[in-house]
N, C-alpha and C positions, 0 to 999 in steps of 0.2 A: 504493500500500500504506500501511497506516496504521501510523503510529508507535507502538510499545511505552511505554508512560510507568511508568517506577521509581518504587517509592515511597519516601519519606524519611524515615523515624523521627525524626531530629532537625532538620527543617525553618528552628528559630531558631539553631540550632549551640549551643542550650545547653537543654540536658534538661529543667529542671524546667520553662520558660515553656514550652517544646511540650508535656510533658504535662498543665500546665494549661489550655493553649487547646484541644488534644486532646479534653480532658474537657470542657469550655466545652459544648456541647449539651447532656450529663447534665444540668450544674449547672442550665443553665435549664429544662430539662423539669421536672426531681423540685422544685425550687426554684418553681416555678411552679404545680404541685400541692398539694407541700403547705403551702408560706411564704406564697403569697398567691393561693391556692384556684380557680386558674383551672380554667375546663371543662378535662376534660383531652385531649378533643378540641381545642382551642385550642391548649393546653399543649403537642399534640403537633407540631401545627404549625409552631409558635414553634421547636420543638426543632429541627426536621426543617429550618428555615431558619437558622439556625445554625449546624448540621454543615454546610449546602450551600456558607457564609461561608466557616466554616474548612476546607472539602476544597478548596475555590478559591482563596483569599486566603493561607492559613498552610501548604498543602500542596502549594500549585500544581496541583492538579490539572485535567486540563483538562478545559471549560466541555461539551464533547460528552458524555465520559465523566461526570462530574457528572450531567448533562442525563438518561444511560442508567439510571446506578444509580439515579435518585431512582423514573425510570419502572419501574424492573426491580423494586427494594423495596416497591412503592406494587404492583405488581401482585400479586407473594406474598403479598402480608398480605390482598390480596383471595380469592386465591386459591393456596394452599387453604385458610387460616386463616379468611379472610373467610365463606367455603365452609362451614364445619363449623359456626361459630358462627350463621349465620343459620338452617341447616336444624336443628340440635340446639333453638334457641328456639320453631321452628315445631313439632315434635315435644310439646316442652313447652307449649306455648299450646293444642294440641290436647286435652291431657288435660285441662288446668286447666278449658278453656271446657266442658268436660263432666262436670266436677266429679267426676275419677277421682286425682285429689291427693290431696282431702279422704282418700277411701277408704282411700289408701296412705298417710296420715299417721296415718288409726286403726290400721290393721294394723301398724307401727313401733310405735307407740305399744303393742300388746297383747305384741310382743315383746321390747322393752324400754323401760318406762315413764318408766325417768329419761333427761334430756336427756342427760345426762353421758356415757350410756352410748349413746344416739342417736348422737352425734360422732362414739364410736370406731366406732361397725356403720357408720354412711353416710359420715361424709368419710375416714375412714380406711381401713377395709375397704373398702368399696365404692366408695370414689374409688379406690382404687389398681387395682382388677380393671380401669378405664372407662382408667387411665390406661398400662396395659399394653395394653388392646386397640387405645385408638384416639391417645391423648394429645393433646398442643394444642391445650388448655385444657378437653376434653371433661368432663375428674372434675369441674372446679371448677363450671363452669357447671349441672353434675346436683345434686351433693351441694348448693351452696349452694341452686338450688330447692326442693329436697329439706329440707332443716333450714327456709326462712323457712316453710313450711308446715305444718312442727311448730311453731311459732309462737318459732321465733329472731327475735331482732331482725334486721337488715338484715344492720350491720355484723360484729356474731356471725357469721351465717351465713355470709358473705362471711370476714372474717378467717379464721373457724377452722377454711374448707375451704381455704384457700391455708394459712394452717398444714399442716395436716394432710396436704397435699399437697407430700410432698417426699421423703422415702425413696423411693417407687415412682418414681422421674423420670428417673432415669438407666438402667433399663430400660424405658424407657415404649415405648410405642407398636411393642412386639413387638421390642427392644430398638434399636431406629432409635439413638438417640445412641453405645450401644458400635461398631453396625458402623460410623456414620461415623468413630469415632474411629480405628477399625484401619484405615481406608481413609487418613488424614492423618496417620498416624503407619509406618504398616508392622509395627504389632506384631502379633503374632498375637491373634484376635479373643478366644479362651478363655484367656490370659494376660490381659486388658483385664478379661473378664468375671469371673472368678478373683479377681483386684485388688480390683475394686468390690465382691466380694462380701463381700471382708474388712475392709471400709472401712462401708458402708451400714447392714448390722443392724446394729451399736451404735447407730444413730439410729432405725432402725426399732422396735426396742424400745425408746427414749426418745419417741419422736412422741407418742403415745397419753398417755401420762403426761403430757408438756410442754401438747399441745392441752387437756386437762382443767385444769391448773393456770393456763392460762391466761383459759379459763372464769370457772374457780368456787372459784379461788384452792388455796391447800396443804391447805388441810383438806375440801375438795370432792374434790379429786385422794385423797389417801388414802382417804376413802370409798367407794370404785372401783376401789381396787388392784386386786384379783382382776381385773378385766374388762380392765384397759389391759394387767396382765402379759400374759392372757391372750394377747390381739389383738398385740399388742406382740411377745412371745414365740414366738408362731407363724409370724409372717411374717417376723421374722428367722432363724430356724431356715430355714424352707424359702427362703428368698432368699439363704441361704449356701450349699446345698447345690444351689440347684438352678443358680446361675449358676458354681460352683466344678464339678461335677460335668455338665452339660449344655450350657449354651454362655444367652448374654444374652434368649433369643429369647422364654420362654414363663416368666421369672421372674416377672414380678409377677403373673402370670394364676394361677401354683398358691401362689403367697406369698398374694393375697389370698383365695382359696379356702379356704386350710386357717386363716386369719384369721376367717374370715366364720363357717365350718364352728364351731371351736374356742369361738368366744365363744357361738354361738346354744346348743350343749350347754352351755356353762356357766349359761348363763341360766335354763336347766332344774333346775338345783339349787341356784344364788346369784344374790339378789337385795341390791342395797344393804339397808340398815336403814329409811333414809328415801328417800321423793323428791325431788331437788334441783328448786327452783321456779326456773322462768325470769322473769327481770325484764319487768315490762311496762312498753313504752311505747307512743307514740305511733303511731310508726310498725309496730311488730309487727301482721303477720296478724293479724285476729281471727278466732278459730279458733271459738268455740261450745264448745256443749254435744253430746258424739257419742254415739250410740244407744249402748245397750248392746251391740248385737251386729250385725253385719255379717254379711251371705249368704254363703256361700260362692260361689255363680257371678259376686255384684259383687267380689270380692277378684280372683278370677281375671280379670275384663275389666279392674280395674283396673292390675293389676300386665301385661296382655298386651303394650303399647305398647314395655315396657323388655324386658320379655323380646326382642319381635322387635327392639327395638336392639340388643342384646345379643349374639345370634346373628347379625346384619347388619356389627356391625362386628365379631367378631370374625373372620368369615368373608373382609370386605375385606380383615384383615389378615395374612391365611394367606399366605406368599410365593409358593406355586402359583396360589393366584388372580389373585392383584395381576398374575403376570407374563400369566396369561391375558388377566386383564381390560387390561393395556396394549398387548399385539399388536391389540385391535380398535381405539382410537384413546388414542396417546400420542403427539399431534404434540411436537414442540420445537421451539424458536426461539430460535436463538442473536442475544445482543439488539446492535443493532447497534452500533458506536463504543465498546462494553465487553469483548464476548468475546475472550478471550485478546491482550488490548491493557491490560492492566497487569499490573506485574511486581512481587512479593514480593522482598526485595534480604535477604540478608545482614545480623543474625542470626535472622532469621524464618527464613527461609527458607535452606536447605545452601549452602554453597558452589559456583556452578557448575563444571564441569568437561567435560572434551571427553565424556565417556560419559554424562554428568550435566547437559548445559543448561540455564540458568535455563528453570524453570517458569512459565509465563503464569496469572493466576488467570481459570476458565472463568465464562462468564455466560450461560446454559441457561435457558429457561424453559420449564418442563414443565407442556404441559396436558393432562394425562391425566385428564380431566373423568369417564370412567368409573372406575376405577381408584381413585381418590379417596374419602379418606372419608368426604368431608361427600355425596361423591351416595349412597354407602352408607347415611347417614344419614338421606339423603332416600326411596331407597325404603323404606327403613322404616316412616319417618313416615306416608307415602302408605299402605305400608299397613298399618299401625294404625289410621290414620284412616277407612279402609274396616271395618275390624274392629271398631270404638269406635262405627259409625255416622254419620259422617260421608261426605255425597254431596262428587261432587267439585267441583263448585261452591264449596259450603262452605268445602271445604279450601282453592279457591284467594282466598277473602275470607281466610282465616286467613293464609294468605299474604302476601296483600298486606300485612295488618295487622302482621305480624310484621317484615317491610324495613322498613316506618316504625319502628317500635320500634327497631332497632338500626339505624338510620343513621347514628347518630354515631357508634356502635361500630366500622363497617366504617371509617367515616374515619379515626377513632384509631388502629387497628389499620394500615391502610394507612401513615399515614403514621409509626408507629414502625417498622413493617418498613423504609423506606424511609430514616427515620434511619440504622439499621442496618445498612444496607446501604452508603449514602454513610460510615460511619463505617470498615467494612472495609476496602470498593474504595478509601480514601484514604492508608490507611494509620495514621489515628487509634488504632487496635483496640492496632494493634502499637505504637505510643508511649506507650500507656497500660501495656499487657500488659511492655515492658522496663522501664518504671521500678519495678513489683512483682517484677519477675526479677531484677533488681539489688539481692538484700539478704543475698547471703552466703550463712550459716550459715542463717540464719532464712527462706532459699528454700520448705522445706518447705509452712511455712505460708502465706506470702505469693502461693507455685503455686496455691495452694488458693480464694487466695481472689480470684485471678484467674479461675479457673471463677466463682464466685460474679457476681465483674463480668460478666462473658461471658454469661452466662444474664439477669441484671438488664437488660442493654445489649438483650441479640435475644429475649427470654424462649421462648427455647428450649436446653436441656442440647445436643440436637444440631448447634444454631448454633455456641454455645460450642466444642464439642470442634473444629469445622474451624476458628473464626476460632483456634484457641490450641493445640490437638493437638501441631503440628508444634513448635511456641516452646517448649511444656513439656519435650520430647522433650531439644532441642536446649542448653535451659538447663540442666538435668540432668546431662546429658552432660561441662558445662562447669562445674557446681558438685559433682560428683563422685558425684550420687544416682544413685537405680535410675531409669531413666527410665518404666519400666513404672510404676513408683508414682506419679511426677508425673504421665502421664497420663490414669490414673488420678483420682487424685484432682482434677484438671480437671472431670472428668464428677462426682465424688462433693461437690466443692464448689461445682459447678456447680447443684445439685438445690436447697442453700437461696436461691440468686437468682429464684427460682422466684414466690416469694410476693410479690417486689417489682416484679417487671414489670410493666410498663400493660400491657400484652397479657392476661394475667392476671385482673388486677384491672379491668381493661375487662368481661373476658369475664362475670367474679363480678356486679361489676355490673349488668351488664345480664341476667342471670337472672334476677336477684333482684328485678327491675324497680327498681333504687336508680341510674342512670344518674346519676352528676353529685356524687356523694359520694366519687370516685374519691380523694381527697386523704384522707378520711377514714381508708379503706381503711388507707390506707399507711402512715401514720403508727400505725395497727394491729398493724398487721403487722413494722413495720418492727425494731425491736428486736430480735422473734425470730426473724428473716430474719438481721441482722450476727452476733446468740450462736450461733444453730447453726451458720453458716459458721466463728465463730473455734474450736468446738468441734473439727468436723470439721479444720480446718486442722491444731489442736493434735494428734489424734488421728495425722493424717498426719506431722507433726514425731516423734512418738514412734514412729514405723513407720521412719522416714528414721534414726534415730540409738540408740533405747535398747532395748535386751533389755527383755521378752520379744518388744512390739509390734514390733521387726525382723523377726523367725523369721516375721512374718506375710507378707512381701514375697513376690510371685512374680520367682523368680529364669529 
């Protein structure tokens, strides 16, 4: 029988060196990207051998288990991550090679001409519906194709759909991150979704405004009011009501709806003054000169591809189907020399007890290849691609051509899953996660912005809530807060580590066909990635202690 291995939060018997070697892989990843510009496929490597130094050398972990998690994280990030990002690219390569982009960058263009206003309708609006139906990095990798074709720059397009992508994320993916959260904490799932919903519009009605100012500066941003309130305003409104009054599940699907809905009628009566001009450079699409007028039946073949996306994953993600589609094949394979052979210790994890035995952390690998979104994805594409005119021949040249394109992508991506994983199963997560639990009074905020870590670290909200769910819960408990609001806010400060992830920012990239600018990215981004998380934090410290923001707490 194999021996159980504890894990050790303070490993050096003195706090702050363990949770600076803890954090030691971060530093060289992001430190690696953006200090001295390595590929970030490299970057991630470098990381991922790192973490494997300090789960063995500084955590004792042993060499088998090590050996598992690196295999077990390197296969997730293939699949399903790996999964969606390669079949979503072939979808897009499809259209582009058929020249049904062009079409849908004119029809954007006739419905709202200024760029400004493009943003809020595709990365904002329309990332959030892609990222409530299917998530995991699906909005960014759409909308960013989507804006370089309006003829954004790279980085633009790429920055200011990871901007733009962060309210929608803690309901994403048909609310996937709240129900994991309620499974690692025990709280009830509509108290979770209740929380967040009191926590998230405030930023949902700021996103739109902030991605504009970020743009085309304060006085581009005011010249747009009307449209960001708008977009802004609607989907905060129904993102309160619909996770306070319904449950996590179909939030951002009618938030971005009545977002999408609300600004296209406004459009109909307000237009800016002027149209804001996008910078040109070098690297921007050249876009041309476009007819006056477009057919109606090429509007329709071009916009067909997203529609059958559209309806394919939302359909994957109906819980009726998913469970259908997993009784035909959702093998699993519990991964060997990992599964329930390491143990969470105390204060992660409750205190054992005779009714209450230490818990084992499980290590599952589910390959439920149908069920899955990226093969949702895939019959889509197939058939679009039958629908657009493509034989299948053709398609499987596009194919081919599309793995070469993101090979580096699935490497990156594997191998920061696989960081992340080594950083969990070692117990890193939780050396880092107690030293921000240890600040007192000023817990509130620093809970907060332990989601943010959590998300930046696995760049998934739903990652986050299991590697930190329980810890929130428990520190709470022990610093005298509502625990429902700490875990809470886990998931709600979890949404701005979003735009810093390599996972992310891999996925932006590589739509955008900018592979290799990954550092660029970040250092983009990154700013408005730490302000909205120390906002939201703050937000949540005024919920934890002052009238009126108390009254807002679910009790």
């Amino acid at each position: 029988m194999e021996t159980i291995w504890a894990q050790n939060y303070d490993p050096l018997n003195n706090p702050w060196m363990s949770t600076i070697l803890a954090a030691l892989p971060i530093i060289v990843l992001l430190g690696s990207i953006a200090i001295f510009h390595m590929r970030i496929h490299l970057a991630a490597i470098l990381g991922l051998v790192v973490a494997i130094a300090v789960a063995l050398f500084i955590f004792k972990m042993p060499g088998t288990a090590v050996s598992a998690t690196t295999l077990y994280g390197s296969a997730y990030g293939l699949f399903p991550i790996g999964w969606i990002v390669l079949n979503l690219i072939f979808l897009y390569q499809l259209t582009v090679d058929k020249g049904l982009f062009t079409l849908i960058r004119m029809h954007l263009s006739t419905i709202a001409p200024d760029p400004r206003i493009q943003v809020i309708l595709i990365a904002f609006a329309f990332g959030a519906f892609f990222e409530g139906a299917a998530g995991f990095g699906t909005p960014v990798a759409i909308t960013a194709a989507i804006l370089i074709q309006l003829g954004f720059r790279p980085l633009a397009a790429c920055g200011l759909s990871l901007i733009a992508n962060t309210a929608p994320v803690a309901f994403g993916a048909l609310g996937t991150p709240i129900i994991a959260l309620a499974a690692v904490t025990g709280i009830d799932i509509h108290q979770l979704s209740a929380m967040v919903g009191r926590q998230l519009p405030f930023f949902s009605l700021i996103v739109p405004f902030w991605v504009i100012w970020a743009m085309a500066g304060f006085r581009g941003m005011v010249a747009v009011w009307p449209a960001a309130l708008t977009a802004g305003l609607s989907f905060a409104v129904t993102q309160f009501l619909v996770s306070n009054y319904h449950g996590p599940w179909l939030v951002d699907i009618f938030a971005s709806i009545a977002s999408i809905v609300s600004l296209i009628v406004l459009l109909k009566f307000w237009q800016p003054k002027t149209i804001w001009e996008l910078p040109v450079s070098e690297d921007t699409v050249a876009i041309g000169k476009e007819p006056a007028v477009v057919k109606r039946k090429d509007m329709i073949r071009a916009w067909t591809p997203w529609a059958i996306l559209v309806i394919f994953i939302f359909a994957w993600g109906v819980p009726t189907v998913k469970t259908a589609l997993n009784k035909i094949s959702a093998p699993e394979y519990k991964v060997a020399y990992l599964h329930n052979l390491v143990k969470r210790t105390p204060p992660i994890a409750p205190e054992p007890t005779a009714d209450k035995p230490a818990k084992t952390e499980e290590a599952v690998f589910k390959l439920n290849w149908i069920s899955a979104t990226g093969t949702g994805i895939l019959v889509a594409a197939i058939i679009a691609g039958f629908a657009i005119g493509y034989s299948l021949k053709e398609m499987l040249r596009v194919y081919g051509q599309t793995f070469w394109r993101v090979r580096f992508s699935l490497i990156t991506i594997a191998a920061m899953l696989a960081l992340g994983y080594v950083t969990k199963y070692s117990g890193a997560d939780a050396t880092m996660g107690l030293a921000l639990a240890k600040t007192g009074v000023l817990y509130p905020f620093f809970g907060t912005m332990l989601g943010w870590l959590g998300v930046a670290l696995t760049g998934s909200d739903t990652a986050s809530n299991v590697l930190f769910g329980s810890l929130q819960t428990i520190t709470a408990k022990q610093t005298g807060v509502n625990p429902i609001l700490m875990a809470a806010a886990n998931s709600s400060g979890g949404v701005m580590g979003k735009m810093v992830d390599a996972q992310s920012i891999v996925v932006a990239s590589t739509a955008t066909n900018w592979y290799g600018h990954e550092g660029q990215i970040l250092r983009y981004v990154f700013f408005h990635s730490i302000a909205l998380a120390a906002l939201v934090g703050l937000l949540v410290f005024l919920q934890a202690y002052v009238v009126p923001f108390s009254d807002m707490v679910v009790k």
